[in-house]
C-alpha positions in Angstrom: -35.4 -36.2 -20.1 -33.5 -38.9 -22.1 -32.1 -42.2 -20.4 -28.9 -41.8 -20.9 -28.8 -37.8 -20.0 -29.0 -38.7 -16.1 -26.1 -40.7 -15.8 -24.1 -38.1 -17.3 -26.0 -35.5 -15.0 -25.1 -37.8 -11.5 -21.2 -38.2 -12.8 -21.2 -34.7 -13.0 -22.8 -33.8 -9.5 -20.9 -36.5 -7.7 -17.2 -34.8 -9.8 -18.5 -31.0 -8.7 -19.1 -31.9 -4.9 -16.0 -33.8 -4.7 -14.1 -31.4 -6.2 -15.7 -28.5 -3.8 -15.0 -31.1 -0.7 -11.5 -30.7 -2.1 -11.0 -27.4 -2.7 -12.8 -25.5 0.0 -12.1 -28.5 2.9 -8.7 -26.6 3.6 -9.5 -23.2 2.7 -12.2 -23.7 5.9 -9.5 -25.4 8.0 -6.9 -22.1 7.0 -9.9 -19.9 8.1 -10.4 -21.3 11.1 -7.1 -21.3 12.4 -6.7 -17.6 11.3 -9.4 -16.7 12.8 -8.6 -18.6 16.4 -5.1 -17.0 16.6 -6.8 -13.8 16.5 -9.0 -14.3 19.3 -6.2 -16.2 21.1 -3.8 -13.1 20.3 -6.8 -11.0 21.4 -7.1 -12.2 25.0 -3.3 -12.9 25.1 -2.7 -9.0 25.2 -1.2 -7.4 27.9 -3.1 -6.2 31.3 -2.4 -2.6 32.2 -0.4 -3.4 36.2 -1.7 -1.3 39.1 1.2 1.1 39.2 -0.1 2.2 35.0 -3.4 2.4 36.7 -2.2 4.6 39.1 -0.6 6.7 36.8 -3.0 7.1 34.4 -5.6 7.9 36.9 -2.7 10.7 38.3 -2.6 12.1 34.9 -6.4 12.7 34.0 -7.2 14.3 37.7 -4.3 16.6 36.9 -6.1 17.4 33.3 -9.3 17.7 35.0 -7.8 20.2 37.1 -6.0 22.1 35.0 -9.7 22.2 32.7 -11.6 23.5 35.8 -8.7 26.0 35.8 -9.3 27.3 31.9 -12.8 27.3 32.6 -12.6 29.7 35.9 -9.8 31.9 33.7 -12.6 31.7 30.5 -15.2 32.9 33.2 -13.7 35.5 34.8 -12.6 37.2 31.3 -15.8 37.0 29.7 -17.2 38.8 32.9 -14.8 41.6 32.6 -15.1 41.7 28.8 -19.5 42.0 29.7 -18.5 44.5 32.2 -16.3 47.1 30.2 -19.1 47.2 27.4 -21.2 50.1 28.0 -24.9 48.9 28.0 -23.9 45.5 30.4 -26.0 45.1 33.6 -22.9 42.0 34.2 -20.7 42.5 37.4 -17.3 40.9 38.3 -18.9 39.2 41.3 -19.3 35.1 41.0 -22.4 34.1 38.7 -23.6 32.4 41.9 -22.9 35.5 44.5 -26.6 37.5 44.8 
């Protein structure tokens, strides 16, 4: 390497880190404090309160039922529907009944 290449090489190093200290020293900072309103926006959110609880619990036990209901209904019809067919051994008694 010739003497008088590394001086220029060091000026330019020393000018390229500078300039990146520069540049990307406040796109960090801007990050940072996007990023930390998030998570303080994130844990700042609001708590469901014991009567939403409450209601929300009334609705899906009310869904619940009203699925055990289909079900019973979508039983029962598929047991007639076996029944009718001419070649079915199914009764209309419960699956469980013996």
């Amino acid at each position: 390497m010739p003497p008088d290449l590394a001086p220029l090489m060091m000026g330019i190093t020393v000018t390229l880190a500078v300039a990146a200290v520069l540049i990307l020293r406040p796109l960090a900072k801007h990050v940072g404090k996007v990023l930390e309103m998030r998570a303080q926006a994130r844990y700042e959110q609001p708590q469901l309160g014991g009567e939403d609880i409450a209601r929300l619990t009334d609705a899906v036990s009310r869904l619940t039922d009203r699925i055990e209901t289909l079900e019973d209904r979508q039983d029962f019809a598929e047991r007639l529907l076996d029944a009718r067919r001419p070649n079915s051994r199914a009764r209309l008694a419960e699956p469980g009944d013996t």
